[in-house]
N, C-alpha and C positions, 0 to 999 in steps of 0.2 A: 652695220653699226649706225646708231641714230646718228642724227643731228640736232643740237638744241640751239634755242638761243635765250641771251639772256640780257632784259634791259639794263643789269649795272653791273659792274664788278663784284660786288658782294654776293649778287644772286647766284653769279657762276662759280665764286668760291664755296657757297653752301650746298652748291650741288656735289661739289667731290668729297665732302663730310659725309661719314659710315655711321647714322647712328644706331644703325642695330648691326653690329659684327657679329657675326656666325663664326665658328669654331676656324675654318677654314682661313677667314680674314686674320683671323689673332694669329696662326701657325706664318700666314706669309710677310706678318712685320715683324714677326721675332726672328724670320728667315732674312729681312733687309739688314733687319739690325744685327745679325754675327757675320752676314757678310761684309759692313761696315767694318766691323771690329776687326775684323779679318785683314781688309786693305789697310788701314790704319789704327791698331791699338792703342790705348794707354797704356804707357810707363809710370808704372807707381810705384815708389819707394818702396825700397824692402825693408823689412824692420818690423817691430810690432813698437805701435804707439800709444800713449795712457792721453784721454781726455779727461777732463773734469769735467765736462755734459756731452750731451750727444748734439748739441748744436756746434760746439768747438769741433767737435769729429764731423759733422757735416761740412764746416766750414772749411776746413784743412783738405774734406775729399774737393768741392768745390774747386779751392785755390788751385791744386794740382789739374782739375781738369778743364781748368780757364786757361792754364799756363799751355796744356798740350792743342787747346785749340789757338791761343795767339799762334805758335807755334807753324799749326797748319798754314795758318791763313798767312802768317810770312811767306813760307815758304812756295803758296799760290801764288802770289804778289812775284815773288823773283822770277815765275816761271815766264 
């Protein structure tokens, strides 16, 4: 495994950016991300809800998923 170096912060953060993902790269972050989902889901209200735009619907999914991460991050904190 190489070794780099890199004269600032920024250079060595542009190094870990994929700008060309290959099939393979997409299949193993849609794998972090159900593993994610997996250790800790969202709880979404059950119900079916009426928006009057689809920004009101974004906003409301939003609200719900700011609230389940205050949530986490409490519940970090106590640990």
């Amino acid at each position: 495994m190489p070794v780099y170096k890199y004269k600032s912060f920024e250079e060595a953060e542009k190094a870990l950016w994929n700008f060309n993902p290959d099939e393979a790269y997409i299949d193993r972050v849609a794998e972090l991300w159900d593993f994610a989902d997996e250790l800790n889901p969202i709880k979404y209200p059950r119900g079916v809800f009426k928006f009057k735009t689809i920004q009101e619907a974004n906003k409301h999914r939003e609200e719900i998923e700011r609230a389940h991460a205050l949530k986490v991050m409490a519940r970090k904190k106590c640990e």
